[in-house]
N, C-alpha and C positions, 0 to 999 in steps of 0.2 A: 299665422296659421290660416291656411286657407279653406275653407267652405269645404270643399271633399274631405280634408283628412283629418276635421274638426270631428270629435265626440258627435252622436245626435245633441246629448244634453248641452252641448254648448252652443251648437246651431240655435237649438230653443232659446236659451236664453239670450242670445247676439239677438236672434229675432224679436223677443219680447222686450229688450232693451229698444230697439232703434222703434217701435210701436208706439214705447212709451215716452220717446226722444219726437215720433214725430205727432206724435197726440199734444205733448207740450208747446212745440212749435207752432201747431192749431191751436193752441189755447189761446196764443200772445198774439195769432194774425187776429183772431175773433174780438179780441179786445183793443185789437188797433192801436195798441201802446206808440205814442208820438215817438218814440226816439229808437223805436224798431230799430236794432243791425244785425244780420247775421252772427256778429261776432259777438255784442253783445247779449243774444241770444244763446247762445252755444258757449258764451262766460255764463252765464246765469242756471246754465242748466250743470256745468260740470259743479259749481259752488254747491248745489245742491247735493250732490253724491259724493262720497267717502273716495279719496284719493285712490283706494284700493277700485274702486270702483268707475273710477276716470279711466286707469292704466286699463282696466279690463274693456271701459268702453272705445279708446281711440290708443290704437297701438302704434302710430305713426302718424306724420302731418298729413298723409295722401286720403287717411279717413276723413282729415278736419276739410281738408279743400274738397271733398266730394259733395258733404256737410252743407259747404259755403255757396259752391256750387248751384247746388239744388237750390238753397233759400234764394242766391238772387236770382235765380228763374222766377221761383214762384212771386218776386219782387218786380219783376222785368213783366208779369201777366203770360208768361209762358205756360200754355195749357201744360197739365201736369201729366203724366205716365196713366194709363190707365192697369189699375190690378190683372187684366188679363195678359196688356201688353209690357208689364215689367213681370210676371211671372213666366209667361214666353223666352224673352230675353233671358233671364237668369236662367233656365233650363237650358237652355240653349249654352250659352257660357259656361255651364258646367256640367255640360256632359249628361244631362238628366233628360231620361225619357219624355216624351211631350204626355201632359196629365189625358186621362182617359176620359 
């Protein structure tokens, strides 16, 4: 389901899932867990949520390689996205007026 033809309520909740998917991920860099791996990260977060609740967060492998993606940037010291230029971007990709 893509972003446009998604419910509003399901936008919210994808958005407030992947919030609290990257507020966790900030948890584990803050605490500098030695044996840090994306993947082991991203096991450790799906063990936490109800299978039901996996299917809804990653409906394909291309969500997990995004996921993987991103972490070994943030791994690599690759400065990260800034909120006004990933909000740009996604509007921009999906056809969304630029905010006012």
């Amino acid at each position: 389901m893509s972003v446009q033809s998604a419910p509003i309520a399901d936008v919210k909740d994808r958005a407030s899932e992947l919030r609290a998917f990257y507020d966790f991920v900030g948890e584990k860099l803050r605490l500098s867990e030695s044996r840090l791996t994306p993947e082991s990260v991203f096991d450790e977060w799906q063990s936490l949520h109800s299978e039901h609740d996996q299917d809804e967060f990653i409906d394909d492998q291309d969500d997990y390689e995004a996921i993987k993606e991103s972490l070994d940037a943030m791994h690599a010291g690759e400065p990260a996205k800034s909120v006004e230029e990933f909000e740009r971007d996604f509007r921009e990709r999906h056809g969304l007026p630029p905010r006012s």
